[in-house]
N, C-alpha and C positions, 0 to 999 in steps of 0.2 A: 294767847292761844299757842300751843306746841307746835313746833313746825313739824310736818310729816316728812322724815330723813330715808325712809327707804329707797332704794334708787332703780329704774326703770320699772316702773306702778304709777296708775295713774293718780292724778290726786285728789282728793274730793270737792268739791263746790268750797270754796270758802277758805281753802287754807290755799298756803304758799309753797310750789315745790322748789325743791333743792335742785340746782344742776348736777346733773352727772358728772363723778371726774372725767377727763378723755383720756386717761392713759387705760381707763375700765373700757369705753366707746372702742379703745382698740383691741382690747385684747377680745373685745364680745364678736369680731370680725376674723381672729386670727385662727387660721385651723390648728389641731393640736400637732405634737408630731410624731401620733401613729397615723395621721390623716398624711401626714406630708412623705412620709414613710411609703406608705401604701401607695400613694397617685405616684412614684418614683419607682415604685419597681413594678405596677403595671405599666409605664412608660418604656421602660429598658426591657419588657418580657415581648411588650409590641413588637421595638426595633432588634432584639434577636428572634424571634419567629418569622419576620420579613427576612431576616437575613440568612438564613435556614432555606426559606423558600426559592429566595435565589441562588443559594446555593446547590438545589437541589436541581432548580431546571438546568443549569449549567450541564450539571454531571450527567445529565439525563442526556440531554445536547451532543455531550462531548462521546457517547458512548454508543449512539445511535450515531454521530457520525463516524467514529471505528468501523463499527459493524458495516453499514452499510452506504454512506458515499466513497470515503477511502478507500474502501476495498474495489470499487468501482474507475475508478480513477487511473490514468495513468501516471506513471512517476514524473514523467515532464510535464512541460505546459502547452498544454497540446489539448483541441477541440476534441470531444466525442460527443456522441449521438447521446439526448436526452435522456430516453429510455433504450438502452441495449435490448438486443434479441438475443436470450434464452431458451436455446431448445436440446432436448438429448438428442444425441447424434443416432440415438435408436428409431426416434420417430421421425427424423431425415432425411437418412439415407435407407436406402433398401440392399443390405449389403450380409453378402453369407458374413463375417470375419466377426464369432462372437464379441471379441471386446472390444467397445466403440467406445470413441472419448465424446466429453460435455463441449461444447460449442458455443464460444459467446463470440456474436459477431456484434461489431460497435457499428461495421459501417455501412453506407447507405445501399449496399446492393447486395445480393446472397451471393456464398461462397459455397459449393458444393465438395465439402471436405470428402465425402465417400468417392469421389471422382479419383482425388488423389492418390486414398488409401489403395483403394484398387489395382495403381500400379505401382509399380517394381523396375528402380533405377540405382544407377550405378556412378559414382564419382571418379571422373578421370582425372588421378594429378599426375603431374610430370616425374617421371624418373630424377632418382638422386636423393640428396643427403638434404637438400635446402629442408627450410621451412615450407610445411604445410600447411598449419591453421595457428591462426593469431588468435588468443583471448583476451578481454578487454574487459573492463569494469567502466559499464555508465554511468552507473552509481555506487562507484564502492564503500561509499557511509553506509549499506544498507545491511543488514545482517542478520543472518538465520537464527542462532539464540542470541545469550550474553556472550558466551564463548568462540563464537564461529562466522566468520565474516562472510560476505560474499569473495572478496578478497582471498580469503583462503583457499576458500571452494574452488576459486579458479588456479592458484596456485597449485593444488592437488590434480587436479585436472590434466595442467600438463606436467607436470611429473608422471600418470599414469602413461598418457598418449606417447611421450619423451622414452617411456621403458620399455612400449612395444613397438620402437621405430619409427613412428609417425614424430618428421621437424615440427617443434609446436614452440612458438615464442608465446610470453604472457607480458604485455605492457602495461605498468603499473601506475601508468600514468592515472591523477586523481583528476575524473572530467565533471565532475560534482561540485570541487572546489567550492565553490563562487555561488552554491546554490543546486537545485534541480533545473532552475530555467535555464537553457541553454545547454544545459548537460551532455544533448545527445548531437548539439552542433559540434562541441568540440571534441566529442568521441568523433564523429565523420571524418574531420581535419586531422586527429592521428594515423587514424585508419589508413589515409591518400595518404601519408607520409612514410605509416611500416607499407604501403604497397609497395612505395619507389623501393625502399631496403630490400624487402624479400619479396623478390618475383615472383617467385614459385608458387607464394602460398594461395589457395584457392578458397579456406572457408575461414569468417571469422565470428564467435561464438562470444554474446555479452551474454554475461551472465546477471541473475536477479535473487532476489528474496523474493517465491511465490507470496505476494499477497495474496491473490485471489481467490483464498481458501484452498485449492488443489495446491498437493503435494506435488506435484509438477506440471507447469505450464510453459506450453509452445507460444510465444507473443509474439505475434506477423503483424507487422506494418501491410496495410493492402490500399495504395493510391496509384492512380492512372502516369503516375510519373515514373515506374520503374517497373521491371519486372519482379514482382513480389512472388508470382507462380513458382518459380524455383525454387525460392525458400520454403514454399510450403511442401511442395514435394521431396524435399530434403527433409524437414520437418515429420512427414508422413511415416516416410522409410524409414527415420529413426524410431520415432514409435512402436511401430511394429513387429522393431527389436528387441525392444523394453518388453518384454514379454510379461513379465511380474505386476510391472507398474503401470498405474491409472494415470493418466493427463489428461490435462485442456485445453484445447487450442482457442486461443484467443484472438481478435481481431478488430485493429484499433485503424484507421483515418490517416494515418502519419506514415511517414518512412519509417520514424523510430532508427535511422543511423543505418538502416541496412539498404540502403541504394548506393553503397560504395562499388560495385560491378563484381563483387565476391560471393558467395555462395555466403547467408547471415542467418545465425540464428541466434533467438533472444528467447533464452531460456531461465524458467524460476524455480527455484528449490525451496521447498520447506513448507512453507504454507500454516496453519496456524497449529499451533503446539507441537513443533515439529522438534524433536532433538538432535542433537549433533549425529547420533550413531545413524539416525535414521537419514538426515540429511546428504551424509558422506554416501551411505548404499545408495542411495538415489543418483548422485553422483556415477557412483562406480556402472550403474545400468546404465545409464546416459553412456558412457565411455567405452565402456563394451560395443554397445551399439554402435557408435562412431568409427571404431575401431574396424569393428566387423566390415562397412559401409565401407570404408576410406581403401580399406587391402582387400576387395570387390571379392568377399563372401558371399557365397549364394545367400538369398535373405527367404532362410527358411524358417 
């Protein structure tokens, strides 16, 4: 009888089948390789579309916190209030003096900025040629564009103050060095140090990169440890020299370096997409006003 040779079929009653070769058993299990092809690039389309999506929450992450923790934040490390108090100084105060600044107070009691605005004060400094105001960089890594530092801005500063009379030193000591943490300790320790050198001087002005979104911000330290009321009423009266320009006054839990027993103001230029031409006038209004203040101009 014939044997029946064909291979995987069953075989009928009565005859003999043939075994299969195994090298056919294997290849009848092997996928081809448009099959291996295909499971390999659905595999790598998986792990780059996961890796896409992480990529994408990052960015999302990283831009929401620009926008809005950072800009919330102080540059030191320093405690503030969970949620700040946002309110326009319109719906505030009850005050004739059309232009009223934004008001963010960080800390845990109200500040009644229109109290201040309302009055009208004068800086006594001592007769003679000495120094009168120190300027200081707390953080001078920070910088208003690519081109303009804070660094500068204070440099310009007194030169301006320096060419209408007013003694103005600028210590360019780097209190950032090492970090932001600590920054604003050892701005204080300079500060006690130009006190002993120049007696005379009465106010000393750090300057900033406005984060905060405003083109120019007043940033008051306000804790039970020092008198902070002075700086703001320094603060006030400068404002309302700025005749042109919009500000904020800001108010953060900390000293922020201004409990040195000087008259302290911590001022921010620029704010977001600010350019150098527009930073420098900002500048120059700041300086006027100082000016006007320091050589006891009526503040009309």
């Amino acid at each position: 009888m014939e044997e029946y040779s064909e291979p995987n079929k069953l075989v009928p009653f009565g005859q003999t089948p043939i075994e299969n070769d195994p090298e056919d058993e294997i290849k009848l299990y092997m996928p081809n390789r448009r099959e291996r092809k295909s499971k390999l690039f659905s595999f790598c389309f998986r792990i780059c579309r996961f890796a896409a999506m992480v990529v994408a929450f990052f960015l999302i992450y990283y831009c929401l916190y620009r926008l809005y923790v950072k800009n919330a934040l102080p540059a030191d490390d320093i405690s503030v209030a969970a949620t700040p108090e946002v309110t326009s100084a319109e719906e505030s105060f009850q005050l004739t003096e059309p232009r009223l600044p934004l008001v963010i107070n960080e800390c845990s009691f109200e500040i009644d900025v229109g109290e201040y605005l309302d009055e009208d004060s004068y800086i006594k400094i001592p007769d003679g040629d000495g120094i009168k105001v120190l300027i200081v960089n707390s953080h001078s890594s920070e910088t208003v564009s690519d081109s303009l530092s804070v660094s500068d801005l204070a440099e310009d500063l007194a030169k301006i103050l320096e060419s209408r009379g007013i003694g103005t030193y600028f210590d360019k000591t780097e209190n950032d060095i090492a970090g932001n943490i600590g920054a604003y300790g050892r701005m204080t320790e300079n500060i006690a140090r130009l006190k002993e050198k120049y007696t005379e001087a009465v106010i000393v002005i750090d300057i900033h990169d406005s984060d905060s979104g405003s083109p120019f911000t007043f940033t008051i330290g306000a804790t039970d440890d020092f008198s902070w009321e002075e700086n703001l009423r320094l603060a006030c009266n400068i404002y309302k020299l700025m005749k042109d320009t919009d500000a904020m006054f800001r108010f953060l839990p900390t000293s922020l370096g201004q409990d040195s027993g000087l008259l302290t103001l911590n001022i921010g230029i620029g704010g977001n997409f600010t350019d150098d031409g527009t930073a420098r006038a900002l500048l120059s209004s700041f300086a006027d006003a100082l000016s006007q203040l320091l050589q006891n101009e009526p503040l009309a």
